[in-house]
N, C-alpha and C positions, 0 to 999 in steps of 0.2 A: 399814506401809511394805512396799512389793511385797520379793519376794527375787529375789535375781540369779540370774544363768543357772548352770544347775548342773554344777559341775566334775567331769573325765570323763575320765582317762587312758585313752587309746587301745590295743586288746589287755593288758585288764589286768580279770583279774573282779571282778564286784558282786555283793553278796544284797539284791535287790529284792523288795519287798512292796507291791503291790496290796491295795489295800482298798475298799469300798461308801462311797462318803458319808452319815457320819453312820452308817455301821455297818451299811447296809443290806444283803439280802440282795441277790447278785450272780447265784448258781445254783440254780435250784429244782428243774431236774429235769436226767436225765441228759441230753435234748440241748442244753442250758445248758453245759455243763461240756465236751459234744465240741464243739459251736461255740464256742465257748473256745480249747481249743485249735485245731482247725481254722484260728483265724486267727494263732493265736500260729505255725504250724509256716507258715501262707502267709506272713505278715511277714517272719521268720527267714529266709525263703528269694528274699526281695528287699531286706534290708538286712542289711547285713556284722554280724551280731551274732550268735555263739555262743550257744547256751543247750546246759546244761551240767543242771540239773537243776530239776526242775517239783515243785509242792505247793497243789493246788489244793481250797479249804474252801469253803461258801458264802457268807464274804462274803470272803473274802480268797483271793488266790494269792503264794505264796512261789517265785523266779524266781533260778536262779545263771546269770548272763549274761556275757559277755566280748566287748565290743564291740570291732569295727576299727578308729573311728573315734571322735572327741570326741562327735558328735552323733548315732551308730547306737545306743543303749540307748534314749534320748529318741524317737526315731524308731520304734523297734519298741514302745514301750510304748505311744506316743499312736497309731500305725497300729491296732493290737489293740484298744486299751481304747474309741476310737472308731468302729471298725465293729462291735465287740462291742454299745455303748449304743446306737445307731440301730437296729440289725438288732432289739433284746431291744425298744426303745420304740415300734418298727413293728410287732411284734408282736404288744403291750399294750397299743395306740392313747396311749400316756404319751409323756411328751414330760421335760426335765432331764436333769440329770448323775446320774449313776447311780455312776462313781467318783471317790474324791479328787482335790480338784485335783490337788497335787502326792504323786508316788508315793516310797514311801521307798527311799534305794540307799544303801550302804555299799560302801567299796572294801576287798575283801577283803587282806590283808595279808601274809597266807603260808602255809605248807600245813598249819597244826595249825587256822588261821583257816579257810581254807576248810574244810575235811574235819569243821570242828563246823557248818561254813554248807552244808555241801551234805545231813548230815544232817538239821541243824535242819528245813530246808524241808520233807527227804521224811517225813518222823516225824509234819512237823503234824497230821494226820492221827490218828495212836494220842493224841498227848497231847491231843486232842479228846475223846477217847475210843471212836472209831472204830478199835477192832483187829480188822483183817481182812486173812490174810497176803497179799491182793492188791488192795490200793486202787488204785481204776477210774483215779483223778483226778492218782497221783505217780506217778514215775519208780521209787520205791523196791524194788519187785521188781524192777526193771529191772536194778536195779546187785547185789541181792542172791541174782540167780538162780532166786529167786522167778514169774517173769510167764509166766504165759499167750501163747500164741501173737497172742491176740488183742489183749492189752496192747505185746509185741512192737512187733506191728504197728504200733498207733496210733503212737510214738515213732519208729519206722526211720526211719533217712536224714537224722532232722533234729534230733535231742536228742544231743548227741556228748559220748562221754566224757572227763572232763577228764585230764589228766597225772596230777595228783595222784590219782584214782581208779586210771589204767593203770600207775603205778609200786605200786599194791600186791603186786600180785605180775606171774609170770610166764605164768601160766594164767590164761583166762576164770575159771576156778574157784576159782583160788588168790585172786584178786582180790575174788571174788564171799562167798566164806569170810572172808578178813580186814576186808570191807566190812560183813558184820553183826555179828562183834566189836565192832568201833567205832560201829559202829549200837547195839548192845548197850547199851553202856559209855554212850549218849547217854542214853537211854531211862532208864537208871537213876541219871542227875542226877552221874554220875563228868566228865561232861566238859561243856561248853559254851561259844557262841560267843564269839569275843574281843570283841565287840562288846555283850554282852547286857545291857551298863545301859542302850541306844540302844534296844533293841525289847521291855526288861521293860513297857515301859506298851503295847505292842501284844500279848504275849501272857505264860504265864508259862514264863518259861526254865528250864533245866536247870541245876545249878552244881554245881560244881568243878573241880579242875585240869585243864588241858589238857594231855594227853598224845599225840604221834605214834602212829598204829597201826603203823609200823613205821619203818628209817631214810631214806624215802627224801626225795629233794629238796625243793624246793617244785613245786609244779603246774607 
Protein backbone atom coordinates (compact mmCIF):
# COMPACT_ATOMS: atom_id res chain seq x y z
CA UNK A 1 0.00 0.00 0.00
CA UNK A 2 1.66 3.25 -1.39
CA UNK A 3 2.28 5.93 1.68
CA UNK A 4 0.76 9.32 1.68
CA UNK A 5 2.25 12.51 1.26
CA UNK A 6 4.54 13.31 4.03
CA UNK A 7 3.68 15.80 6.70
CA UNK A 8 5.76 19.11 6.97
CA UNK A 9 5.23 21.88 9.33
CA UNK A 10 6.35 24.89 7.78
CA UNK A 11 9.64 26.99 9.58
CA UNK A 12 9.92 24.24 11.89
CA UNK A 13 13.23 21.89 11.90
CA UNK A 14 13.80 18.17 10.90
CA UNK A 15 16.90 15.53 11.17
CA UNK A 16 16.92 14.05 7.75
CA UNK A 17 18.79 11.11 6.72
CA UNK A 18 19.69 10.10 3.34
CA UNK A 19 20.84 6.80 2.51
CA UNK A 20 22.04 4.46 -0.79
CA UNK A 21 19.59 1.92 -1.71
CA UNK A 22 19.99 -1.15 -0.36
CA UNK A 23 22.90 0.26 1.53
CA UNK A 24 24.88 1.05 -1.31
CA UNK A 25 27.78 3.08 -1.53
CA UNK A 26 26.87 6.91 -2.36
CA UNK A 27 30.74 8.59 -2.08
CA UNK A 28 33.85 7.05 -3.27
CA UNK A 29 36.05 9.65 -3.53
CA UNK A 30 36.34 13.21 -2.45
CA UNK A 31 34.79 14.98 -5.52
CA UNK A 32 31.64 12.54 -4.62
CA UNK A 33 31.25 14.24 -1.33
CA UNK A 34 32.09 18.25 -2.87
CA UNK A 35 29.60 17.56 -5.66
CA UNK A 36 27.37 16.62 -2.85
CA UNK A 37 27.45 19.21 -1.50
CA UNK A 38 27.90 21.70 -4.32
CA UNK A 39 24.25 20.78 -5.14
CA UNK A 40 22.98 20.62 -1.67
CA UNK A 41 24.29 24.53 -1.12
CA UNK A 42 22.79 25.43 -5.09
CA UNK A 43 19.27 23.79 -4.06
CA UNK A 44 19.34 25.59 -0.64
CA UNK A 45 19.79 28.63 -2.32
CA UNK A 46 16.71 28.42 -4.73
CA UNK A 47 14.28 26.63 -2.35
CA UNK A 48 13.32 28.32 1.04
CA UNK A 49 14.94 25.58 3.15
CA UNK A 50 17.36 26.24 5.97
CA UNK A 51 19.93 23.77 6.56
CA UNK A 52 21.35 24.20 9.73
CA UNK A 53 23.93 21.28 10.08
CA UNK A 54 25.44 18.64 7.49
CA UNK A 55 27.02 14.70 8.16
CA UNK A 56 27.96 13.30 5.41
CA UNK A 57 29.44 9.18 5.41
CA UNK A 58 29.67 7.06 2.30
CA UNK A 59 26.54 5.71 2.09
CA UNK A 60 24.53 8.06 4.03
CA UNK A 61 24.13 11.84 4.80
CA UNK A 62 22.75 13.22 8.00
CA UNK A 63 20.86 16.86 7.25
CA UNK A 64 19.18 19.42 10.27
CA UNK A 65 16.92 21.36 7.84
CA UNK A 66 14.04 23.92 8.52
CA UNK A 67 12.01 24.43 5.68
CA UNK A 68 9.52 27.68 4.85
CA UNK A 69 7.28 25.94 3.48
CA UNK A 70 5.10 22.34 3.52
CA UNK A 71 6.77 21.09 0.36
CA UNK A 72 10.49 23.12 0.51
CA UNK A 73 12.41 19.95 2.46
CA UNK A 74 10.85 17.53 -0.27
CA UNK A 75 11.90 19.80 -2.83
CA UNK A 76 15.49 20.33 -1.87
CA UNK A 77 15.99 16.74 -1.04
CA UNK A 78 14.60 15.38 -4.43
CA UNK A 79 16.52 18.50 -6.36
CA UNK A 80 19.87 17.29 -4.71
CA UNK A 81 19.51 13.68 -4.47
CA UNK A 82 18.54 13.68 -8.37
CA UNK A 83 21.12 15.65 -10.00
CA UNK A 84 23.42 14.07 -7.60
CA UNK A 85 22.32 10.24 -9.29
CA UNK A 86 22.31 11.37 -12.96
CA UNK A 87 25.53 13.45 -12.75
CA UNK A 88 27.33 10.02 -10.59
CA UNK A 89 25.38 7.41 -13.42
CA UNK A 90 26.67 9.73 -16.28
CA UNK A 91 29.66 9.28 -15.01
CA UNK A 92 29.70 5.41 -14.61
CA UNK A 93 27.78 4.87 -17.83
CA UNK A 94 24.99 3.05 -14.86
CA UNK A 95 21.85 3.92 -15.15
CA UNK A 96 18.90 3.28 -11.50
CA UNK A 97 18.31 4.57 -8.32
CA UNK A 98 21.20 5.12 -6.39
CA UNK A 99 19.12 6.52 -3.28
CA UNK A 100 16.13 5.47 -1.08
CA UNK A 101 12.91 5.96 -2.32
CA UNK A 102 11.65 7.49 0.51
CA UNK A 103 14.28 9.60 2.80
CA UNK A 104 13.88 9.61 6.51
CA UNK A 105 12.69 13.16 8.45
CA UNK A 106 11.67 13.56 11.99
CA UNK A 107 10.31 16.83 13.46
CA UNK A 108 12.53 18.10 15.80
CA UNK A 109 10.70 18.93 18.98
CA UNK A 110 12.65 21.28 21.22
CA UNK A 111 15.96 22.51 22.03
CA UNK A 112 17.42 19.39 24.19
CA UNK A 113 15.81 17.54 20.91
CA UNK A 114 17.55 19.38 18.59
CA UNK A 115 21.13 20.09 20.23
CA UNK A 116 21.20 15.82 20.53
CA UNK A 117 19.96 16.12 16.55
CA UNK A 118 22.43 18.60 15.32
CA UNK A 119 25.16 16.58 17.20
CA UNK A 120 24.15 13.34 16.27
CA UNK A 121 24.59 14.33 12.57
CA UNK A 122 28.04 16.08 13.05
CA UNK A 123 29.67 13.08 15.24
CA UNK A 124 28.44 10.47 12.56
CA UNK A 125 31.59 10.64 11.58
CA UNK A 126 33.83 9.53 14.92
CA UNK A 127 31.18 7.07 15.89
CA UNK A 128 32.20 5.50 12.44
CA UNK A 129 35.31 5.56 13.56
CA UNK A 130 36.69 8.25 11.64
CA UNK A 131 38.33 10.61 14.44
CA UNK A 132 39.83 13.40 12.79
CA UNK A 133 39.55 16.89 14.52
CA UNK A 134 38.50 18.19 10.94
CA UNK A 135 36.17 16.01 8.99
CA UNK A 136 36.22 17.22 5.18
CA UNK A 137 32.43 16.01 4.88
CA UNK A 138 30.50 17.76 8.53
CA UNK A 139 29.79 21.09 9.65
CA UNK A 140 31.36 19.94 13.19
CA UNK A 141 34.43 22.02 13.18
CA UNK A 142 32.45 24.46 12.02
CA UNK A 143 30.42 25.11 15.07
CA UNK A 144 33.35 23.81 17.37
CA UNK A 145 35.86 26.42 16.22
CA UNK A 146 37.82 23.66 14.95
CA UNK A 147 37.76 24.51 10.74
CA UNK A 148 40.18 25.46 8.54
CA UNK A 149 39.95 28.27 6.31
CA UNK A 150 39.14 25.99 3.73
CA UNK A 151 36.39 23.97 5.41
CA UNK A 152 35.04 27.73 6.29
CA UNK A 153 34.84 28.40 3.10
CA UNK A 154 33.02 25.35 1.60
CA UNK A 155 29.88 26.10 4.33
CA UNK A 156 29.86 30.34 3.98
CA UNK A 157 26.73 31.91 3.19
CA UNK A 158 24.63 28.94 3.05
CA UNK A 159 24.83 26.52 6.22
CA UNK A 160 23.27 29.14 8.93
CA UNK A 161 23.52 28.72 12.51
CA UNK A 162 20.49 27.71 14.31
CA UNK A 163 19.05 29.75 17.56
CA UNK A 164 19.52 27.08 19.66
CA UNK A 165 23.44 26.91 18.64
CA UNK A 166 23.63 31.14 18.91
CA UNK A 167 21.93 31.17 22.33
CA UNK A 168 24.88 29.25 23.74
CA UNK A 169 26.53 31.77 24.51
CA UNK A 170 27.52 35.37 23.87
CA UNK A 171 30.71 35.07 22.01
CA UNK A 172 31.73 33.20 18.71
CA UNK A 173 33.88 31.41 21.34
CA UNK A 174 31.72 31.12 24.32
CA UNK A 175 29.39 29.31 21.93
CA UNK A 176 32.06 27.37 20.24
CA UNK A 177 33.47 26.03 23.92
CA UNK A 178 29.97 25.19 25.32
CA UNK A 179 29.21 23.33 21.78
CA UNK A 180 31.98 20.73 22.37
CA UNK A 181 30.86 20.04 26.05
CA UNK A 182 27.83 19.03 24.70
CA UNK A 183 29.43 17.46 21.70
CA UNK A 184 31.62 15.74 24.56
CA UNK A 185 28.84 14.54 26.67
CA UNK A 186 27.29 12.95 23.17
CA UNK A 187 30.23 11.15 22.23
CA UNK A 188 30.43 9.49 25.58
CA UNK A 189 26.72 7.90 25.36
CA UNK A 190 25.65 10.78 28.58
CA UNK A 191 23.18 12.19 26.03
CA UNK A 192 20.99 11.21 23.04
CA UNK A 193 18.46 12.07 20.51
CA UNK A 194 14.73 12.05 21.61
CA UNK A 195 14.09 10.33 18.84
CA UNK A 196 16.71 7.23 18.96
CA UNK A 197 14.28 4.20 19.02
CA UNK A 198 13.28 5.74 15.19
CA UNK A 199 17.14 5.63 13.78
CA UNK A 200 18.56 2.75 16.42
CA UNK A 201 17.90 0.27 13.15
CA UNK A 202 19.72 2.88 10.96
CA UNK A 203 22.76 3.19 13.07
CA UNK A 204 23.82 2.64 16.66
CA UNK A 205 22.98 5.51 19.08
CA UNK A 206 24.28 7.17 21.96
CA UNK A 207 22.02 6.66 25.37
CA UNK A 208 21.21 8.35 28.26
CA UNK A 209 19.61 11.32 29.78
CA UNK A 210 19.07 14.40 27.98
CA UNK A 211 20.27 17.26 29.51
CA UNK A 212 20.42 21.16 28.26
CA UNK A 213 23.94 22.42 27.78
CA UNK A 214 22.87 25.55 29.39
CA UNK A 215 19.27 27.57 30.14
CA UNK A 216 18.49 28.86 27.24
CA UNK A 217 15.16 28.57 25.08
CA UNK A 218 14.28 26.44 22.48
CA UNK A 219 15.96 27.19 18.93
Amino acid sequence: MPRGPREVEADWPYHVILRGNNRRRLFSYPTDYKRFLWLLRDASRKIPCAIHSIGVLSNHAHLIVRPATATAMSELIKSTAQRYTQQRNRRRGASGKLFEERFYSKRIEDDDHFGCSQSYAETNPDRAGIRRPEYEWSTLALFTGRASEVLKERFAEWVTPSSWYLDLGETPAAREAAYRRWVRLTLEGKIAPAHVEEITRLEQPPAGRIRRPNGSPAW
